[in-house]
C-alpha positions, 0 to 999 in steps of 0.5 A: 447505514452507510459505508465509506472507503478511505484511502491512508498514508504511512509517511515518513517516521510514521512508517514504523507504527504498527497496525494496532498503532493505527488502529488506536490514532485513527479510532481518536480520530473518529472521536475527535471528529465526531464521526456517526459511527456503527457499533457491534453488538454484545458486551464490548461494542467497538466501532465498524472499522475494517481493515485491508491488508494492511503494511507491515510496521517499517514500511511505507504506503502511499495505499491503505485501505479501510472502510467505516460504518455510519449510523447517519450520511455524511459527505466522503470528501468533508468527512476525509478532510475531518479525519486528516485534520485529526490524524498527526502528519504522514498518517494522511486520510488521501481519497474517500467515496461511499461504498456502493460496490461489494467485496473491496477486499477481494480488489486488493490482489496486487500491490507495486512495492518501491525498493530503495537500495542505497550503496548498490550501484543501479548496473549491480541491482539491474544484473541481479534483477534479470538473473531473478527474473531469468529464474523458474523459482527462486525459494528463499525462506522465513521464519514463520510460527511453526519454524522456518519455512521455505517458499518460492518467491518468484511465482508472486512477481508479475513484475521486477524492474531496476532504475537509477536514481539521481543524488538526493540530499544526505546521500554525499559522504566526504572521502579523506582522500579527496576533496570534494564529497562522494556521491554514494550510488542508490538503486530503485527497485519497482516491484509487482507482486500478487497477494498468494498464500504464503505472501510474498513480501519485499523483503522475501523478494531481497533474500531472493536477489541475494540468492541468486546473484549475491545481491546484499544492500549495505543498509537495509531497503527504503521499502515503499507501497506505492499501489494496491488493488486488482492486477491486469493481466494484459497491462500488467499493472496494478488498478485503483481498487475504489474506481467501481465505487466513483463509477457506479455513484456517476451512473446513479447520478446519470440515472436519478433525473432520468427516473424523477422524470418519467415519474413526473405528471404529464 
């Protein structure tokens, strides 16, 4: 049996598909590339997916991960441009290698969040910005299952940064009093926060600034996953979670001709 890792997309209008969404277009997409799938035992066999942490609906993600079952080798990067090909655009199969390492789930202890804040001016989102990161806890609250729930938020950040972003189209709007149209401000929030229980999420992190510094978006935030794996202490960022999968096939590529060697007749 074999594994591969994917790495996926949510792109643009497909950010509002759900996990179960997903789950449905990628297991037609296994069929339609034929993929050598594993299946489970017992009376409803389903294929050998397992799914990480995936992004709530309404999000963005340039950073989901999976990994797959094969009953027979196949190739990650033919396999990865197979299942792309089958996959309709914005849900984008990126990165592919064959799992030779343990535990992706347990490298996935971070994610760094873009937050798009249209109508906020950037010198308003960086004042809020260093009140929450001025703050010892910040609690904010949920509705969970049981009722709503009341956490602290600031634990999680390891990191919150406010940037001003330049126009992009759409972004004019024309005033009746001028003649020429109004650029709308636009703030970019960068966000690193730890994987904790309860999760924080990017929204918990907006009712947070609302908390502290009366920060309220006039339209809701472009929410963006821009990365997800281990969290560097020392650095401070975030690391790419298949990396110890590349490495350890470079080092069994490195070693093989080294043993067929020593095992050839003098």
């Amino acid at each position: 049996m074999q594994r591969i890792r994917l790495r996926y997309t949510k792109r643009g209008r497909l950010r509002f598909t759900s996990h179960r969404d997903f789950q449905r277009a990628f297991e037609r997409a296994l069929r339609r590339a034929e993929v050598p799938m594993a299946y489970s035992a017992g009376f409803t066999p389903h294929p050998k997916v397992s799914y990480a942490n995936a992004a709530a609906t309404g999000t963005g993600s340039e950073a989901e991960y999976l990994e797959i079952a094969l009953t027979e080798a196949r190739d990650p990067d033919k396999l990865r441009e197979l299942l792309d090909e089958s996959l309709p655009t914005g849900l984008d199969i990126v990165d592919a290698v064959e799992a030779r390492t343990s535990g992706l789930a347990d490298r996935l202890t971070a994610s760094v969040w873009e937050l798009r804040l249209d109508g906020v001016a950037p010198e308003e989102a960086r004042r809020a910005v260093d009140l929450f990161n001025a703050a010892e806890t910040v609690e904010v609250q949920r509705l969970a299952k049981n009722g709503m729930r009341t956490f602290d938020a600031r634990g999680a950040v390891a990191g919150l940064e406010a940037f001003e972003t330049g126009a992009e189209p759409g972004d004019e709007t024309h005033s009746p009093q001028a003649d020429r149209p109004v650029v709308q401000p636009c703030a970019i929030l960068r966000l690193v926060v730890r994987h904790v229980t309860p999760a924080v999420r990017p929204d918990d992190v907006l009712s947070g600034l609302r908390a502290v510094a009366d920060l309220a978006p006039p339209v809701p935030a472009g929410v963006t996953r821009l990365a997800q794996g281990l969290f560097d202490e020392e650095t401070g960022t975030v690391t790419d979670p298949l990396a110890p999968d590349r490495e350890a096939a470079v080092a069994l590529s490195m070693a093989t001709p080294t043993a067929a060697a020593s095992q050839a007749p003098a």
